[in-house]
TORPA-4810 file (N, C-alpha, C, O; in nm, 3 decimals):
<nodes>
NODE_1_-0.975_-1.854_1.826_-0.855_-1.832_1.748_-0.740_-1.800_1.844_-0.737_-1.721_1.938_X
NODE_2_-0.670_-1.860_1.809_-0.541_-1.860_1.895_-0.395_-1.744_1.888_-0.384_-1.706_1.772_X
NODE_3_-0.319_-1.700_1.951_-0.253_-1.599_1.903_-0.117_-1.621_1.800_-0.057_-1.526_1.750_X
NODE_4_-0.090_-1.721_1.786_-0.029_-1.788_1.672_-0.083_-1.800_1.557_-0.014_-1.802_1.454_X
NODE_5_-0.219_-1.809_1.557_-0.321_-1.818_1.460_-0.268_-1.688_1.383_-0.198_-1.667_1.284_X
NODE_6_-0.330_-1.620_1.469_-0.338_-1.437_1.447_-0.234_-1.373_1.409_-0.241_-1.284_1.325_X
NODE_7_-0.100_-1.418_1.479_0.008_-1.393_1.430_0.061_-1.406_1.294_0.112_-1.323_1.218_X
NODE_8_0.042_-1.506_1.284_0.037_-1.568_1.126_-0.043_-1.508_1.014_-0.017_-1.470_0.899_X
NODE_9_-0.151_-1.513_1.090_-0.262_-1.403_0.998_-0.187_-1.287_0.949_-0.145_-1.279_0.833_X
NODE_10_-0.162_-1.145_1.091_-0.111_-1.049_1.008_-0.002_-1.069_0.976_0.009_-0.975_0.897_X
NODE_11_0.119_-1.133_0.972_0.234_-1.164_0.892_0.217_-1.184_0.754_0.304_-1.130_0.685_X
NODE_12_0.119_-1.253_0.687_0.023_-1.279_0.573_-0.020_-1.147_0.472_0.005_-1.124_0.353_X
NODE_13_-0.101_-1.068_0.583_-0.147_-0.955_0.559_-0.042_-0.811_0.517_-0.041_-0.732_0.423_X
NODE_14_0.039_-0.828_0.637_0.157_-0.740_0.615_0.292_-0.782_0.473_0.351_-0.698_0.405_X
NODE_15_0.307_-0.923_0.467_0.406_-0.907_0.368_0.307_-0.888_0.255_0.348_-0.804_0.174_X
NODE_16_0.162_-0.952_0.219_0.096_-0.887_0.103_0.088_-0.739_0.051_0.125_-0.700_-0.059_X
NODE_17_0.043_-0.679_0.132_0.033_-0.561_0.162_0.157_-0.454_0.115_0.168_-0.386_0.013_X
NODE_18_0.244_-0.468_0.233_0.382_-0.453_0.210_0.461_-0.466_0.053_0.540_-0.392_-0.004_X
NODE_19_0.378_-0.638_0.004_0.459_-0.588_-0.117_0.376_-0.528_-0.242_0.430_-0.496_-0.348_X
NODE_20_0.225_-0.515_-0.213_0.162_-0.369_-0.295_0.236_-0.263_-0.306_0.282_-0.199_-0.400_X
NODE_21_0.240_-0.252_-0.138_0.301_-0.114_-0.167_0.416_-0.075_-0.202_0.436_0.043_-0.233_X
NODE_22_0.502_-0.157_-0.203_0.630_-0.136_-0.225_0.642_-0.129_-0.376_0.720_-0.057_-0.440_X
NODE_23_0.531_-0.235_-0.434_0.517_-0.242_-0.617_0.465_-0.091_-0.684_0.493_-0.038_-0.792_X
NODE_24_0.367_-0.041_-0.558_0.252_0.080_-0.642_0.415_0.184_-0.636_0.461_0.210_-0.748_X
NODE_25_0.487_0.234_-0.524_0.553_0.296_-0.479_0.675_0.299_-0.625_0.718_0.399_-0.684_X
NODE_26_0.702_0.178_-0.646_0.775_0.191_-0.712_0.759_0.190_-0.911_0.828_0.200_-1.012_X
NODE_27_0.681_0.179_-0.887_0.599_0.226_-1.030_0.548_0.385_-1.038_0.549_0.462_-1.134_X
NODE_28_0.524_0.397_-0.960_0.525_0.592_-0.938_0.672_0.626_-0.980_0.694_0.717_-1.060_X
NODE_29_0.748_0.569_-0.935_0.881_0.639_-0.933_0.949_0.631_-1.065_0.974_0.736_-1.125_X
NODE_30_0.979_0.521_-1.114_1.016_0.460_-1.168_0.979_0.495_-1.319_1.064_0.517_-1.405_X
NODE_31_0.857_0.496_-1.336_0.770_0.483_-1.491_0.658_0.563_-1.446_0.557_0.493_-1.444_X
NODE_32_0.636_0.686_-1.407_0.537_0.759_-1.396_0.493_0.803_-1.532_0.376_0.838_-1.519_X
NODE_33_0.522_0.816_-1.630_0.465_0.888_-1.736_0.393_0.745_-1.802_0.289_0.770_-1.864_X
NODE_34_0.418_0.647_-1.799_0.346_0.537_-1.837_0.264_0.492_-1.729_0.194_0.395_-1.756_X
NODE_35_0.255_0.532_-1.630_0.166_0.517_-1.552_0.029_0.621_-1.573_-0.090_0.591_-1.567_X
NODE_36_0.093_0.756_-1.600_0.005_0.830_-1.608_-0.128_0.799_-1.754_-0.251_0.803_-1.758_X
NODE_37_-0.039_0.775_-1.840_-0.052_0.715_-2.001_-0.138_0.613_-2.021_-0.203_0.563_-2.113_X
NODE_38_-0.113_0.594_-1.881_-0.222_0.436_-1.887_-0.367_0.463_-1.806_-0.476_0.416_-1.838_X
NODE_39_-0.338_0.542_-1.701_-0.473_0.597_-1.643_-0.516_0.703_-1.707_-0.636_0.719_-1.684_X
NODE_40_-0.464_0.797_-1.789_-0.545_0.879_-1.851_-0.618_0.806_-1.970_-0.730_0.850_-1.997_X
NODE_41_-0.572_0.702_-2.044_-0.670_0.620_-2.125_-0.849_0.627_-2.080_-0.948_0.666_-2.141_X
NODE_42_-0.829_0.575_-1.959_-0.979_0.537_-1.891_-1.052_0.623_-1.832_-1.172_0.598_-1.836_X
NODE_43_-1.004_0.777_-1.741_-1.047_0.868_-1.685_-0.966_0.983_-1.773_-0.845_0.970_-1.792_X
NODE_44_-1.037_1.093_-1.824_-0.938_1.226_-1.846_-0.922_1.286_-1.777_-1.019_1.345_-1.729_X
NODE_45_-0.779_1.313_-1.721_-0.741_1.398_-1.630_-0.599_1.493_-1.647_-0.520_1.481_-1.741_X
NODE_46_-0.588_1.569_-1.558_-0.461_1.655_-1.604_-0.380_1.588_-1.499_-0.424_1.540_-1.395_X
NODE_47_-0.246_1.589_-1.543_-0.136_1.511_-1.546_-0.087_1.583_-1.332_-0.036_1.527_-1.235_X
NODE_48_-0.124_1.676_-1.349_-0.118_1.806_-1.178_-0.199_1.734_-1.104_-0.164_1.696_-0.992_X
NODE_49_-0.312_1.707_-1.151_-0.463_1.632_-1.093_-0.412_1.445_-1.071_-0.439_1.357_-0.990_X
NODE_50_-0.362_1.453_-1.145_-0.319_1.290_-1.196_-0.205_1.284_-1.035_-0.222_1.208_-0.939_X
NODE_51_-0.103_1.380_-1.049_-0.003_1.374_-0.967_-0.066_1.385_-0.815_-0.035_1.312_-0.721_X
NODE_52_-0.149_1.476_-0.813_-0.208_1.510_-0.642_-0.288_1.370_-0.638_-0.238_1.308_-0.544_X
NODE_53_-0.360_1.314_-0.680_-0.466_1.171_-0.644_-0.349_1.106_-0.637_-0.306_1.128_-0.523_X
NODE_54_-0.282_1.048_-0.689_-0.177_0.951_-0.727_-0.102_0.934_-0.575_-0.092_0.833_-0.507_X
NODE_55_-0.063_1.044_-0.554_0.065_1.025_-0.430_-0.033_1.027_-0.292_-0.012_0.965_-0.189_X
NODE_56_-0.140_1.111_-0.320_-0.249_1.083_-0.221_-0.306_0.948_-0.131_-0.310_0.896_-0.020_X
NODE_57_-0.350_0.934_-0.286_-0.403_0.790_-0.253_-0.231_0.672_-0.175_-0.209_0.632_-0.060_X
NODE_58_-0.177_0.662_-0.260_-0.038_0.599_-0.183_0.010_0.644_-0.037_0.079_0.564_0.025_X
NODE_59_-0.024_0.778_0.027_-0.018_0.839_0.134_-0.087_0.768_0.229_-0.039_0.724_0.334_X
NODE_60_-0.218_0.755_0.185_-0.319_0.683_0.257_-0.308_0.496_0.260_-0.356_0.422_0.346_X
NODE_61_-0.261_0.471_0.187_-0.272_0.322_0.207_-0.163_0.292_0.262_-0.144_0.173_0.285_X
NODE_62_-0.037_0.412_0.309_0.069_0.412_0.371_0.001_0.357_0.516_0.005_0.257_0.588_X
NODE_63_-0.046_0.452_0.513_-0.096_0.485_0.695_-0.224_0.420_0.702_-0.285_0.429_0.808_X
NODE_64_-0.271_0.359_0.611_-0.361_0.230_0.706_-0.299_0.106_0.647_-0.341_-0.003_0.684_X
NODE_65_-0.179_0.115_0.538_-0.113_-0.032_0.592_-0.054_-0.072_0.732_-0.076_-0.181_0.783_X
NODE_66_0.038_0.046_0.799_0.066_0.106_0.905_-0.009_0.022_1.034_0.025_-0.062_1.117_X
NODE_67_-0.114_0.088_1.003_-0.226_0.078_1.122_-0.296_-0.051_1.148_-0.322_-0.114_1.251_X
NODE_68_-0.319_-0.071_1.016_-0.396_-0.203_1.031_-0.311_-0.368_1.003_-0.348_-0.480_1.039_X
NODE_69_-0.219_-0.337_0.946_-0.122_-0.469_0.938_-0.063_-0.480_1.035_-0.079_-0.530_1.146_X
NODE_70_0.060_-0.388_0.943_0.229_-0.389_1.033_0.212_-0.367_1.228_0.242_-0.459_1.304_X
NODE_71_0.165_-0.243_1.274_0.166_-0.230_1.417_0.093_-0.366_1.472_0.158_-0.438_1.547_X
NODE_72_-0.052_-0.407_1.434_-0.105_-0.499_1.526_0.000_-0.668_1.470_-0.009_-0.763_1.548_X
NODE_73_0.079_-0.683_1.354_0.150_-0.785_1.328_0.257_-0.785_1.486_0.260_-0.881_1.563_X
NODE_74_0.361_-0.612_1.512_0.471_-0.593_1.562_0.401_-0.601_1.746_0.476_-0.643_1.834_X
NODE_75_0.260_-0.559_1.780_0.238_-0.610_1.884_0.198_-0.725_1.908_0.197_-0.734_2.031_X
NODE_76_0.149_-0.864_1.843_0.139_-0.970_1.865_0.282_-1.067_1.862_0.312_-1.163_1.933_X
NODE_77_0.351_-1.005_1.756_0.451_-1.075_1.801_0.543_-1.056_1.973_0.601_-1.142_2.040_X
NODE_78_0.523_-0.917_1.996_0.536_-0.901_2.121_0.497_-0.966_2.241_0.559_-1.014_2.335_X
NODE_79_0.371_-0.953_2.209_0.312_-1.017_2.315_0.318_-1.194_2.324_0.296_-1.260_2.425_X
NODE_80_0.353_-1.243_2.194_0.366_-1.406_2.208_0.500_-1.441_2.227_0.532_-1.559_2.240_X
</nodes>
């Protein structure tokens, strides 16, 4: 595999990614009480509990979108 290959690859990976997160991010913000409304349907939870997992979990897919897309996308393009 070639580094153009690869390049391409995480460019792929990162704008997908990228635009998860930018969608989950902004549905938190945006319409949280229908967000909440809609996951408490399927799991019961308190809305405190709801809020700590919620921004959690988005914390974390911050920092391994981070890690695993965007940086190795911003050093291959470097390096090619």
């Amino acid at each position: 595999m070639d580094i153009q290959t690869l390049t391409r690859f995480f460019m792929w990976c990162t704008i997908l990614n990228g635009s998860l997160l930018v969608l989950w991010t902004s549905m938190c913000i945006l319409a949280p009480d229908w967000v909440y409304r809609l996951q408490s349907k399927w799991f019961p939870i308190s809305r405190e509990t709801f809020n700590v997992v919620i921004y959690s979990f988005l914390g974390l897919f911050k920092i391994i979108f981070l890690v695993f897309n965007a940086v190795p996308y911003v050093a291959l393009v470097i390096i090619g």
